[in-house]
C-alpha positions as CSV (number, residue, x, y, z in Angstrom):
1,X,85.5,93.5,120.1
2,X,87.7,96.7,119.7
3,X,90.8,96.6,119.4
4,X,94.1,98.9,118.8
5,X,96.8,98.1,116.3
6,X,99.9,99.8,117.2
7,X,103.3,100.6,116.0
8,X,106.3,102.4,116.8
9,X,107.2,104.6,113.6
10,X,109.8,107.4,113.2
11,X,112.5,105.0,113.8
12,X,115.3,106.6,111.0
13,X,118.0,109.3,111.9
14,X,119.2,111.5,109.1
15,X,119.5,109.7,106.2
16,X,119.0,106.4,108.1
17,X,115.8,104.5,107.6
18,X,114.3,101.9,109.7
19,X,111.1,100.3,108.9
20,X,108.2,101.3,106.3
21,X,106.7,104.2,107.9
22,X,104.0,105.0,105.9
23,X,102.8,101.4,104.4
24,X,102.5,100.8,108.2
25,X,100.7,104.1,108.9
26,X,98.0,102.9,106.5
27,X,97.3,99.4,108.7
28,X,97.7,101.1,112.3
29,X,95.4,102.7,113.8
30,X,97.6,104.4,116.6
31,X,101.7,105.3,116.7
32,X,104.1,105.6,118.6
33,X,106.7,108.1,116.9
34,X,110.6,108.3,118.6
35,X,111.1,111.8,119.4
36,X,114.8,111.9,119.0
37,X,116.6,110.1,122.0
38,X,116.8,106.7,120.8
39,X,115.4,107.4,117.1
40,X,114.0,110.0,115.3
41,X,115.0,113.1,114.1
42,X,112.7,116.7,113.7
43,X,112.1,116.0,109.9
44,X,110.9,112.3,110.6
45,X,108.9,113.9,113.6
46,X,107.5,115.7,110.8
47,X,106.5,113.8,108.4
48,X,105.2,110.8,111.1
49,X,102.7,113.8,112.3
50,X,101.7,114.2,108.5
51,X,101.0,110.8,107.8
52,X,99.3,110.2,110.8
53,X,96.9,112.8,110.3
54,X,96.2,111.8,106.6
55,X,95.3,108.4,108.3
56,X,93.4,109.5,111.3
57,X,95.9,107.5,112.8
58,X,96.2,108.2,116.9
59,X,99.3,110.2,117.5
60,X,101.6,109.1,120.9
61,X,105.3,110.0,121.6
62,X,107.7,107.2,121.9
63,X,110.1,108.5,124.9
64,X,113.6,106.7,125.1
65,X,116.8,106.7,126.3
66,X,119.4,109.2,125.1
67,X,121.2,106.4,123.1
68,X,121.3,106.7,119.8
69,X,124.3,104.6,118.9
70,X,122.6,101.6,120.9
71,X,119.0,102.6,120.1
72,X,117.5,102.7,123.3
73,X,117.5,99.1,124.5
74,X,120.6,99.4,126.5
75,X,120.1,100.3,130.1
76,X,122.0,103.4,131.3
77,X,122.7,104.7,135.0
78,X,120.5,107.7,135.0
79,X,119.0,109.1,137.7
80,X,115.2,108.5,137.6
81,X,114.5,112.5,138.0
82,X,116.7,113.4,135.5
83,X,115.0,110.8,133.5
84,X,112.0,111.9,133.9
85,X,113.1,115.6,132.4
86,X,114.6,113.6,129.4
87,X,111.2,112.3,129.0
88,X,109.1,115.2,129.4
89,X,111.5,117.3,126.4
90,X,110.9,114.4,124.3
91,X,106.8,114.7,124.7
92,X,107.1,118.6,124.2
93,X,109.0,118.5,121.1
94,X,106.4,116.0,119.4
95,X,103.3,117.7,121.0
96,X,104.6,120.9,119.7
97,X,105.5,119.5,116.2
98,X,101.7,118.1,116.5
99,X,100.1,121.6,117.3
100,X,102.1,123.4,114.5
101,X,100.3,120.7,112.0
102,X,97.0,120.8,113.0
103,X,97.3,117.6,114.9
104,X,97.2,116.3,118.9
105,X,99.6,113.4,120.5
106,X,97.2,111.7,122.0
107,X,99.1,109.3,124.0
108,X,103.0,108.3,125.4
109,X,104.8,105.2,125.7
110,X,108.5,104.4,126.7
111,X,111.1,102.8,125.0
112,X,113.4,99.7,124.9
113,X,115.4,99.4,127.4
114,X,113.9,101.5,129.4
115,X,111.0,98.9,130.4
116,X,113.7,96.7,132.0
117,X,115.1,99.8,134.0
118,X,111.2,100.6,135.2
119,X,111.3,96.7,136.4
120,X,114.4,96.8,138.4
121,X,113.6,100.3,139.6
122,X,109.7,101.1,139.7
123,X,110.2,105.2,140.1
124,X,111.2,105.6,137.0
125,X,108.2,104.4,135.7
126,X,106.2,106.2,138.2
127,X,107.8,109.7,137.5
128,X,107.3,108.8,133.7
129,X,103.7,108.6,134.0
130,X,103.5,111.8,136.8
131,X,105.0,113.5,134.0
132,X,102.8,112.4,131.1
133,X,100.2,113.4,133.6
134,X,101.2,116.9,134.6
135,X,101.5,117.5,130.6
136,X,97.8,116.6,129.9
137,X,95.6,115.1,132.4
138,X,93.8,113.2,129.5
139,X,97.0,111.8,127.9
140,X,96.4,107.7,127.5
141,X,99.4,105.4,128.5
142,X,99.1,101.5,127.2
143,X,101.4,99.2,130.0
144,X,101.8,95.7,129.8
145,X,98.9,93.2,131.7
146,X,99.7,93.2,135.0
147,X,102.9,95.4,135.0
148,X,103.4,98.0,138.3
149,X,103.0,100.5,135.8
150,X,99.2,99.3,134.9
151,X,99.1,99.6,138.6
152,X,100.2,103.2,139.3
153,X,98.6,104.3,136.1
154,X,95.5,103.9,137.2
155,X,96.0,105.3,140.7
156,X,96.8,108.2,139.7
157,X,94.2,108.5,137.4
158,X,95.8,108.4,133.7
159,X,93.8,106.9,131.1
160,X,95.2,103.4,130.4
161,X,94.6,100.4,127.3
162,X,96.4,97.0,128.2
163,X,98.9,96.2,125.4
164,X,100.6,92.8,124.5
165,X,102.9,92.5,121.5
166,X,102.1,90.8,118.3
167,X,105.8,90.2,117.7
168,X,107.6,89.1,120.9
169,X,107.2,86.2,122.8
170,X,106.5,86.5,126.3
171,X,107.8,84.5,129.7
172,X,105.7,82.7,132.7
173,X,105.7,85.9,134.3
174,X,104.1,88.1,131.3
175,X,107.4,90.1,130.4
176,X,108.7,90.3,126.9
177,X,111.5,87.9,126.4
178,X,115.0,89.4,126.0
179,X,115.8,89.9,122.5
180,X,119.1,88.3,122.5
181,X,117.4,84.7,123.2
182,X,116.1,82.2,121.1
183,X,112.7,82.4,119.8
184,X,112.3,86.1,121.2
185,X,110.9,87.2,117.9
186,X,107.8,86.2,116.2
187,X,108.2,86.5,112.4
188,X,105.8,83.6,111.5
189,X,102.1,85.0,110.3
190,X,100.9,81.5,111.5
191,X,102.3,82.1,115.0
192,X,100.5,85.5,114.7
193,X,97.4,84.7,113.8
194,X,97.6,81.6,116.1
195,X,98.1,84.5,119.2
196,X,95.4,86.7,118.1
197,X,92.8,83.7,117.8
198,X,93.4,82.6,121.2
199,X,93.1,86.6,122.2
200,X,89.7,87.1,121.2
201,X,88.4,83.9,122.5
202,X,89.4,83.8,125.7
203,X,91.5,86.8,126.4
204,X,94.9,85.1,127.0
205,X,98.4,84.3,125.2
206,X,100.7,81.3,125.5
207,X,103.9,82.1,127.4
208,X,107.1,80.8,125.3
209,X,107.2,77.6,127.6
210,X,103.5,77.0,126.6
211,X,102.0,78.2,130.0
212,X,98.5,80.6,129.2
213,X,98.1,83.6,130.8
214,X,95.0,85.5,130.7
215,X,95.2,89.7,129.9
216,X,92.6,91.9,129.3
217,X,94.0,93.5,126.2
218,X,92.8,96.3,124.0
219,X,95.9,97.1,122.2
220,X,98.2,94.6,120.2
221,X,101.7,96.1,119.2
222,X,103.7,95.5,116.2
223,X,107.3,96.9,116.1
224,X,108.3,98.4,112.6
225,X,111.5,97.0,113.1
226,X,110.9,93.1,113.2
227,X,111.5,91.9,110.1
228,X,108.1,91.4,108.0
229,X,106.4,94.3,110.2
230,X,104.0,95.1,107.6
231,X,103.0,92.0,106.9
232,X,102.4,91.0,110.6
233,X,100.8,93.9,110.9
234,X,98.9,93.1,108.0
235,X,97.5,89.7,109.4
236,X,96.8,91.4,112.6
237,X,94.2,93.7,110.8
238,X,92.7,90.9,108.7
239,X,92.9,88.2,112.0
240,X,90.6,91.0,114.3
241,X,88.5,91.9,111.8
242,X,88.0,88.5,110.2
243,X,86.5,87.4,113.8
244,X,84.5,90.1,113.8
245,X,86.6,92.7,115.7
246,X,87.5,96.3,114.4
247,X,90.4,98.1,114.8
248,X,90.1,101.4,116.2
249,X,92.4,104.1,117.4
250,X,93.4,104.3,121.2
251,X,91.8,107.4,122.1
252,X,88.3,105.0,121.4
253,X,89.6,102.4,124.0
254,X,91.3,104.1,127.3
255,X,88.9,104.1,130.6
């Protein structure tokens, strides 16, 4: 079984920090680097480009909300077009960071709170991924199992992995659990290796109220923000590969 370990890096500002960048960029195989909105900054961009070429690790631009102050996991009252320009500057300025250093982002993602936003209000997800698409036809998006965005992903022909986080418990209806409740976060390796386990043999995850749910997933995200990331990310490696899997980069998994 192949599978993606996943990250979102580049999460500093300035002399702000946030997370162990390059530990992590030696466990992943792909990233997904903040290109300034919600996090990140043009020397982080970088550097995250560097590291992830000395790694072979798969290159993706992590699009967010112009919200620095609240990094990106507060919802905001913008228009979903005018979203969808915020987006496609934020994919530019890493692609073009890439090119400069020999390097290719290979994928895209979106940020925090802007998941909830795509839930209430399916354009903007729509118009995120016409955009991905209109940059590079072959650009690889990674949506949650069963999300409206797995849906019009593949409609319109973007190359897709399923994704499901290492760190986050989920609800009966497969969505990430909001932060601010109890038990959102997974910190315990147990807990972790306990969800990969049941992953690879039989392709589903327990829902926070115990309820399994199957998902065909390819990629398994760690954020570097929860605390013990590279640890967890750690026992992600060593769970897959332990069972036999191997972790590979995204741009060996998307159909």
């Amino acid at each position: 079984m192949k599978i993606d370990l996943n990250s979102d890096l580049g999460e500093g500002f300035g002399r702000w920090k946030s997370g162990d960048d390059e530990t992590l960029m030696k466990i992943i195989s792909s990233a997904n680097v903040a290109c300034g909105y919600h996090a990140g900054d043009a020397v982080i961009m970088h550097r995250m480009v560097e590291v992830a070429k000395e790694n072979k690790v798969a290159l993706g631009a992590h699009v967010g909300l112009p919200d620095l102050l609240g990094f990106g996991r507060i919802p905001m009252d913008i228009k979903p077009r005018d979203m969808q320009k915020h987006a496609l500057y934020q994919l530019g300025a890493l692609a073009a960071i890439a090119q400069v250093g020999g390097y290719k982002v290979t994928h895209a993602s979106s940020h925090g709170a802007m998941g909830q936003m795509g839930i209430a209000n399916p354009e903007y997800v729509e118009l995120l991924f016409d955009v991905f698409k209109a940059f590079d036809k072959d650009i690889i998006v990674a949506p949650q199992p069963g999300s409206h965005g797995m849906a019009y992903a593949k409609k319109i022909g973007l190359r897709t992995a399923c994704k499901i986080f290492a760190d986050r418990a989920y609800d009966d209806n497969c969505r990430l659990v909001n932060r601010r409740l109890p038990g959102a976060l997974i910190t315990e390796t147990a807990d972790v290796v306990a969800r990969i386990d049941q992953l690879m043999n039989d392709g589903t995850i327990t829902a926070q109220s115990g309820k399994r749910m199957k998902v065909d997933a390819q990629c398994i995200l760690v954020h570097s923000d929860t605390p013990g990331a590279v640890e967890i990310a750690r026992t992600v490696r060593e769970a897959v590969e332990s069972r036999g899997g191997q972790i590979v980069p995204l741009t060996e998994l998307a159909s």
